[in-house]
N, C-alpha and C positions, 0 to 999 in steps of 0.2 A: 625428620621431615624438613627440606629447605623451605625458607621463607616465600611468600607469594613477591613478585616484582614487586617494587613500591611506585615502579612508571605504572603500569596496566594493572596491577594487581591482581596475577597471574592468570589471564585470560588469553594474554598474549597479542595483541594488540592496543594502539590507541583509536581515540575519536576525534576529530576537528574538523575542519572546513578546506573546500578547495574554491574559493570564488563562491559562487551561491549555490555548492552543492554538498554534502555531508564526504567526508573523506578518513577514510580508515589506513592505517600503518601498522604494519608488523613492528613490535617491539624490538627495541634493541635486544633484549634478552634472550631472543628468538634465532640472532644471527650466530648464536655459538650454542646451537641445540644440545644441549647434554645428552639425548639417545642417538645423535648422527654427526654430532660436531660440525654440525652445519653443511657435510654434502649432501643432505636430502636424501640419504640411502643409509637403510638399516644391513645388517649381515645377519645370515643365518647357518649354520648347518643342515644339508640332506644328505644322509648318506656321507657321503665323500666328497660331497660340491658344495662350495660355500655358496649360495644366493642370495642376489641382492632383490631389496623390496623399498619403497615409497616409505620415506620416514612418516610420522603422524605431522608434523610442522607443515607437511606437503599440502595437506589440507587445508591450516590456518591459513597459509597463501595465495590457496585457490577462494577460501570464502572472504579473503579482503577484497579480493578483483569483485568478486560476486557484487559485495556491498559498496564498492566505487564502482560498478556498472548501470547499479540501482536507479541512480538520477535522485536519491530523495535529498530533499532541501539541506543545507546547514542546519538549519534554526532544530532540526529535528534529529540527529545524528545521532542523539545519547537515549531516546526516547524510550518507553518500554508500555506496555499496557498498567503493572504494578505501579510507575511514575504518574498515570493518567490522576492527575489532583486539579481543579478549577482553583484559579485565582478572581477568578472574577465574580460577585456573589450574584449579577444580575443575569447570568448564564449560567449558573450553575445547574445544571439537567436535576432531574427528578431521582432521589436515590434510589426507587427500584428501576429506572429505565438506565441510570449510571451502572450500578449492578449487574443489571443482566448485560448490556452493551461489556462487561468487562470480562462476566463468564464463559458470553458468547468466543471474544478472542483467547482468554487463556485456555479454551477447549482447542481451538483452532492451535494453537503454541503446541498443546502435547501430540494431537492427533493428528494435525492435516497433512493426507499424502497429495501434494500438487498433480500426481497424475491421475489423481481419483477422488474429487472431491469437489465439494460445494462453496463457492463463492460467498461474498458478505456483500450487502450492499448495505452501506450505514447512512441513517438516516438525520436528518436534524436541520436546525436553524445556526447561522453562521455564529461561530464563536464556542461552541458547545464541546469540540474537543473530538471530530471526526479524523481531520489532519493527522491528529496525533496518534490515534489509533492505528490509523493504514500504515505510519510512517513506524510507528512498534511493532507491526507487522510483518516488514519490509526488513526492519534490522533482524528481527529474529530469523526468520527464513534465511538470510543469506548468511549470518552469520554463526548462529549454530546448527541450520539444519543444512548449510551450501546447496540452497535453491537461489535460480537463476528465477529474479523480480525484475518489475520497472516499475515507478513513479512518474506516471504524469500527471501535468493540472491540464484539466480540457480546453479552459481560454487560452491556457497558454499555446499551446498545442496550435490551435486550429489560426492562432497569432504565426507562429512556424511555419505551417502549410501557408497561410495569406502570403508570407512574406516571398516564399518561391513562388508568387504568380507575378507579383511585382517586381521581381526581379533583385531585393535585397539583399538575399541570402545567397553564398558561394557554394557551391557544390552539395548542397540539398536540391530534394524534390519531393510530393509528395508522398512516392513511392517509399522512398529511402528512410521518412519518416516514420510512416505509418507500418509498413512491412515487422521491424526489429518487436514492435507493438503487441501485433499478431502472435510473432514465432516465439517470444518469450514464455517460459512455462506459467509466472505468473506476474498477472498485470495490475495494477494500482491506478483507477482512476478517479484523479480527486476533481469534486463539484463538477460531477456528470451533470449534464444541459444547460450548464451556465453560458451565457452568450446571445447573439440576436435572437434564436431558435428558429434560423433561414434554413432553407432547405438543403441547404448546402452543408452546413455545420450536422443536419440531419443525415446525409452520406456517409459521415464521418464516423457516427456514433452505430452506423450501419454495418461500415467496414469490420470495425472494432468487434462489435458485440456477434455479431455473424460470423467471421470468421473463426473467430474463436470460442462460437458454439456450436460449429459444424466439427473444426479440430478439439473437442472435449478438452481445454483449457484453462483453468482457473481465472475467475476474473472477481477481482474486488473493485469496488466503488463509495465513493459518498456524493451525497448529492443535500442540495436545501431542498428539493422537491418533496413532498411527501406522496406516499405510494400512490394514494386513493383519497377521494375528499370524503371528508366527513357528514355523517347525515344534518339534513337541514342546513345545507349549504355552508357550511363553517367553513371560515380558512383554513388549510392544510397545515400550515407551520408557520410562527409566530418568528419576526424577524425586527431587527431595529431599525429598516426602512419599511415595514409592516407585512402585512403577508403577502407570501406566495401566493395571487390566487390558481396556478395552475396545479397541476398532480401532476406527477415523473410521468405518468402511463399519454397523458395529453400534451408533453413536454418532446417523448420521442415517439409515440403514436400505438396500435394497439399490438404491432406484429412484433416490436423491438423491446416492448414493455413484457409482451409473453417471454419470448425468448428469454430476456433476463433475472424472470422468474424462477425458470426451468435450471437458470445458469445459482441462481445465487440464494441464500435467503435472506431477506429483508431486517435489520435490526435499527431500531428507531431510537433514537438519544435526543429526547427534546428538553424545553426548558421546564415544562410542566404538565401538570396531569391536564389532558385535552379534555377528557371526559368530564373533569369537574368546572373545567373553567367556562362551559358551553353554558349561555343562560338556559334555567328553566323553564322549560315548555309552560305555558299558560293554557 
């Protein structure tokens, strides 16, 4: 049995950054294929004709594009659901809400067909380790399943659109934005309703979630919003500027909140158990 690379450690690629975006390379080990000696074509016999077929390498090449199309940050490149560990102990989520938030994705890992299947919309207060999940999400689909993702942040985003009305931006518009958004099989958006929550940013989240629940589309999400308020008026979710008083469903309104019910199911990663932290009723 040859040795695994000692660059990639036989996976066949590396991980690094391209500017402020996650960037994957084919190993060097890769360019001199031992089943195709690097023309990207295997040989066979049929009969009496030799034919040529798509080496396996073909594929690692198509799922680097995959994963530098992605758009997910640097900071998250190597990320994995298994790696999801808190450093921080004043955020450290609740271990059965960590748990399940972790079974929820490694089900998602073995099983999910993007062209038939249910969305995640992960829930929590900033710092908690949602990023990290869509962006483990993100690598693993493109990279071993070669599904075609995208990573956006919605401030950012809707900072993009701002900028083509102002005239900043060179050959965007907000078509050309938002479209690729749409048509990708599956979409990644992080800190859904973050932002003024003007009506216009509301279009936004319209375009997004509509379209791509009329085209049967996979859609992932996180948000600090929580789904629904709690009885006797508690705050939703516990934050270090304090709570959210609003709920996701009052956030993007009642017809955008169904929809991405229908689209996703909801898994909640908080910093602690809500039920026990609610004073007793007198």
């Amino acid at each position: 049995m040859n040795k695994p690379c000692d660059r990639c450690g036989g996976v066949g690629y590396t991980l690094g950054r391209r500017g402020e975006l996650a960037q994957a390379e084919p190993c060097a080990c890769q360019e001199a294929c031992e089943r195709c000696g690097g023309s990207r074509y295997v040989f066979r016999m049929e009969g009496s004709y030799e034919v040529a077929a798509p080496c396996t390498c073909v594929s690692l090449f198509a799922r680097v594009r995959l994963f530098n199309d992605a758009h997910i940050p640097a900071g998250y490149a190597d990320k994995s659901v298994s790696s999801f560990v808190h450093k921080d102990p004043k955020k450290v989520p609740s271990e059965k809400s960590l748990a399940a938030a972790k079974a929820r994705f490694m089900k998602y890992q073995q099983s999910l067909d993007a062209r038939d299947g249910r969305g995640i919309v992960l829930v929590g207060p900033p710092g908690v380790g949602k990023t990290h999940l869509l962006c483990a999400l993100m690598n693993y689909l493109t990279l071993q399943k070669g599904v075609a993702c995208r990573f956006v942040d919605f401030f950012e985003l809707t900072g993009r659109i701002r900028a083509t009305f102002d005239g900043k931006a060179t050959g965007e518009t907000e078509a050309s934005l938002i479209e690729p958004l749409v048509q990708v099989p599956v979409l990644a958006i992080d800190d859904l309703g973050k932002g003024r929550g003007s009506s216009w940013e509301l279009t936004i989240i319209d375009q997004l979630i509509t379209r791509r629940y009329n085209a049967g589309r996979l859609l992932l999400a996180s948000t600090n919003y929580a789904p629904e308020a709690l009885p006797g008026g508690a705050a939703p979710l516990p934050s270090k500027r304090g709570a959210l008083k609003e709920t996701l469903e009052e956030r993007i309104g009642d017809r955008l909140y169904s929809r991405l019910v229908e689209m996703a199911d909801i898994v909640t990663l908080d910093g602690e158990d809500r039920r026990r932290s609610r004073p007793a009723a007198r």
